[in-house]
N, C-alpha and C positions, 0 to 999 in steps of 0.2 A: 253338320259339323262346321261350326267356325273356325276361316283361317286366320290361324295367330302366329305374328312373328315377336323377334324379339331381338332387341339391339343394345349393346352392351360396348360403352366407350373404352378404351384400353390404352393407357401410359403406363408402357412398364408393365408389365400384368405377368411377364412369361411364366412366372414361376405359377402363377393362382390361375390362370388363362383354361388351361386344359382339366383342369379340378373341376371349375365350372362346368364348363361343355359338357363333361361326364355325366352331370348331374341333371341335366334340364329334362323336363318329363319330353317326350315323346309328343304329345300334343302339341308343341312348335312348329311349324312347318319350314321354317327359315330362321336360323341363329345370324343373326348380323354383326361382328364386330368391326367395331371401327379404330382401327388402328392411330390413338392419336399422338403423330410425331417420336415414337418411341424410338428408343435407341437399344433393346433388347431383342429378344426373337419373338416378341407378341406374334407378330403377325406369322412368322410361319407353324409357331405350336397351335393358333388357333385355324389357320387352312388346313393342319395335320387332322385333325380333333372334327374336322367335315366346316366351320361353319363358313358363312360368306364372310370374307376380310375385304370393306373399306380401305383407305389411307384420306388422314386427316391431316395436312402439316401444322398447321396453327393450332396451339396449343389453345385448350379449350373446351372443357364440359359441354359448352352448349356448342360450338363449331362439330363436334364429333357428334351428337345427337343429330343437328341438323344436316350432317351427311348423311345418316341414317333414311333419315323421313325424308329427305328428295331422291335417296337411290328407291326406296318402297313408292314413293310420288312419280315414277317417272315408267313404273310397271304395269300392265295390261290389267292385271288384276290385283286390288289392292288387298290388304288384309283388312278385315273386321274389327279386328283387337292386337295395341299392340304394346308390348311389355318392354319396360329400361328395367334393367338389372346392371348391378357395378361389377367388374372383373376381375375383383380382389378377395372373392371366394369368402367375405363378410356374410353377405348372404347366402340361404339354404333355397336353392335353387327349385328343390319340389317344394319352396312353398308357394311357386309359381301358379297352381293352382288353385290355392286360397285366396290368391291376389286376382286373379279373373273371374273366380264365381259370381260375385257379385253383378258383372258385367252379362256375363254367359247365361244363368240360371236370371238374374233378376232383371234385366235391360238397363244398371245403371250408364251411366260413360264415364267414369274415373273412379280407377280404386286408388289408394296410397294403403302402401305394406308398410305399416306402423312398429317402430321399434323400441315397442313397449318394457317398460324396466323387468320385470318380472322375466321376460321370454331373452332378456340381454345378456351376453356372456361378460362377467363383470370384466371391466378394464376398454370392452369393444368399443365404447365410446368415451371421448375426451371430456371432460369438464367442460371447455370450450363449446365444441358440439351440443354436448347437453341443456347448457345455456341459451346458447342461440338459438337451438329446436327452441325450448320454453319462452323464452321472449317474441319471437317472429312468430308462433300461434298466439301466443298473448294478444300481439298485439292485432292479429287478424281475426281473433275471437271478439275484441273491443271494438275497433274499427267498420269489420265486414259484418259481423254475426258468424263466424266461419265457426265450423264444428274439426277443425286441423288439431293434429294433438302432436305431427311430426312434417318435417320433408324428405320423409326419405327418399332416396333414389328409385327403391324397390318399387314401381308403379305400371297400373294398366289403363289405358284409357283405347276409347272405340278411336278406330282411326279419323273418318271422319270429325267426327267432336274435336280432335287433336287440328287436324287440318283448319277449324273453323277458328281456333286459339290466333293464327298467324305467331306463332314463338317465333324469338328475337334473340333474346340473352346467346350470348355468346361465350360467357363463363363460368362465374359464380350462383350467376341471380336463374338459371333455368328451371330450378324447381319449383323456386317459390314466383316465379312468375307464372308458370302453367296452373299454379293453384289460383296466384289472384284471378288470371283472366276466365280461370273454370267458373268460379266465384261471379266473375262479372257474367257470363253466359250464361249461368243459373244451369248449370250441367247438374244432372243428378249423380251426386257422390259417397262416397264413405270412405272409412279405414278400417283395415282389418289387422289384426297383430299379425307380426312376423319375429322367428325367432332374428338372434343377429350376435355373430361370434369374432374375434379377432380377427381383423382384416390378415393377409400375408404380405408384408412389405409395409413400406410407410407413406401414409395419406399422402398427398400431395396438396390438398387442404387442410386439413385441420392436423397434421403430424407440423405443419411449420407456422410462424409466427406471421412472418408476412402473410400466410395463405387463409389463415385464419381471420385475420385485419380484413382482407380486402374480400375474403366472403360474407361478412358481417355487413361490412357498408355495402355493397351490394345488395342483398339481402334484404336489408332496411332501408335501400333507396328506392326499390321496387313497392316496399308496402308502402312508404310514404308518397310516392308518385302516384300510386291508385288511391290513396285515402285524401288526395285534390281534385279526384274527377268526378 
């Protein structure tokens, strides 16, 4: 049996926090949230709920991921596989296992849970979002050869393989970073559909205008930076 954990960034989450945790299959060994800078009860509905609570002050997508990976980096035994899922109850949590087969059953190192139109609840993703998925594979499809068709948050990769990445981004840019530098490694990957329903509470990216701007140029400075080396 592989040990799988799984770490799940949190601003503001209270109300979607413990909906989650309810949900996650049983095959996790370790629920990790990371409490980033929140000013609600994230953190104690998700200690209620069993998981591990981090605190992250710096606000930050990728600051809260990489609390994650240096508290699992800094433990005796690491896990095999380990899973980002968002705290905003957007995602269907048992589709956790769809999202690792691949890894589990076939020995890849990266899945991405693909949030494919058909499996979307209409409205769960912005125009904005939609766009910028479309463009930033576009343009890694052009560029790289990449077979990306999203970036979703929903993602599993072997731990090691993750550790060999060295991730950086610290806000915006950490998904589509983990994909270029998976890309540069020549890691064996795929995507699988996941469904994907209306978040609870409002994005903190792509619900506002500034968040949206500055995940875009991020976003696009990371492909561009890899497509000169």
């Amino acid at each position: 049996m592989k040990n799988i954990k799984l770490i799940i960034p949190a601003h503001n989450e209270a109300a979607s926090i413990g909906l989650v945790l309810a949900e996650v299959p049983e095959i996790v060994s370790e629920i990790i949230v990371v409490d980033n800078a929140s000013t609600d009860q994230t953190a104690r509905v998700a200690a209620d709920a069993g998981a591990t609570v981090l605190s992250e002050p710096r606000k930050g997508y990728g600051y809260a991921c990489l609390k994650g990976i240096n508290y699992l980096s800094e433990k005796s035994k690491q896990p095999d596989i380990l899973v980002f899922m968002d705290g905003d109850y957007s995602d269907y949590p048992e589709d956790l296992l769809k999202v690792i087969a691949p890894i589990d059953k076939n020995d890849l190192d990266f899945v991405i849970g693909a949030r494919c139109k058909e499996l979307r609840e209409p409205g769960s993703m912005t125009p904005q979002q939609i766009f910028g998925n479309w463009l930033a594979t576009f343009l890694m499809r052009l560029l790289f050869r990449a077979r990306f068709s999203d970036l979703g948050p929903f993602r599993a990769i072997k731990f090691d393989a993750l550790t060999s990445l060295n991730m950086e981004d610290k806000t915006y840019g950490w998904t589509v970073e983990m994909q270029l530098k998976a890309l540069r490694k020549k890691l064996a990957y795929t995507e699988v559909p996941v469904r994907y329903k209306k978040r609870i509470g409002v994005s903190k990216v792509s619900g506002t205008v500034k968040g949206s701007i500055f995940a875009g140029i991020k976003i696009l400075g990371w492909i561009f930076k890899y497509s000169f080396r």
